[in-house]
N, C-alpha and C positions, 0 to 999 in steps of 0.2 A: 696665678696660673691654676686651670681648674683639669687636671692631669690624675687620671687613676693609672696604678702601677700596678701588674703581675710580675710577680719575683717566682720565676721559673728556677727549679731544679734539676727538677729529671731530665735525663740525658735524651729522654724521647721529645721532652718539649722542645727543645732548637728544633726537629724535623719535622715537629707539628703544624710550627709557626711559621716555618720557610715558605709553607704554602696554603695558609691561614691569614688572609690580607687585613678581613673585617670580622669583626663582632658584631653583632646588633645596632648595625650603621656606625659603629664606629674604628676608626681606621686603628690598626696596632702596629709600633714602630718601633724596632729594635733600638733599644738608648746605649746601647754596646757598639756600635758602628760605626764608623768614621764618621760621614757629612749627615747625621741625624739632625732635622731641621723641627725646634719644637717651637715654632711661632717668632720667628725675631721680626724685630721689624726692620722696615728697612733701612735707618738709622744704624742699626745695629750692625746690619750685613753689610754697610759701610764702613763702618767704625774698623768692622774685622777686618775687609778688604786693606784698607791704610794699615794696619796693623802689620798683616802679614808683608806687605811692600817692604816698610822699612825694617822690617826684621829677618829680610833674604839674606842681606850678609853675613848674620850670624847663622840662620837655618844653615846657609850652606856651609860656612865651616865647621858647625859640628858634627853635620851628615860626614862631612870628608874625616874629619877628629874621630869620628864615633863608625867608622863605615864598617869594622868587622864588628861591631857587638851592634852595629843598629840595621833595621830595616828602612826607614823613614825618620827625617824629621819633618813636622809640620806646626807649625801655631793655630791655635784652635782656642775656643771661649769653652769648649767643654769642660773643661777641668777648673776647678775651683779652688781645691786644697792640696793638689799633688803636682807639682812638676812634669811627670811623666805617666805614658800610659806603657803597660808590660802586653 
């Protein structure tokens, strides 16, 4: 994957970048955001779709398990080495 990162701090950059689409013909894409889409293929956006299917019955009982300390659950390929996102 050929992906350059800005690792934003300042509290001014999130309002910068809300209405900052492109840089020098290149599109910038917040990788903090739920349905961040970085090149899958469609293999993959398969793969996830079956995923999520048969993992509805546990998403929903843990939303119901988890409903006063969660806002959402969802299954996602973002995550790599954490369980959850805060």
């Amino acid at each position: 994957l050929d992906y350059e990162v800005l690792y934003l701090t300042d509290p001014v950059d999130e309002f910068v970048f809300q209405s900052l689409r492109t840089f020098d013909d290149k599109e910038l894409v917040d990788a903090s955001k739920e349905n961040v889409d970085v090149g899958s293929s469609d293999d993959e956006k398969k793969e996830l779709e079956e995923m999520k299917k048969e993992l509805e019955p546990m998403s929903s009982w843990l939303k119901t398990l988890l409903s006063d300390s969660v806002e959402s659950v969802q299954v996602s390929n973002r995550l790599t080495e954490s369980p959850a996102v805060l």
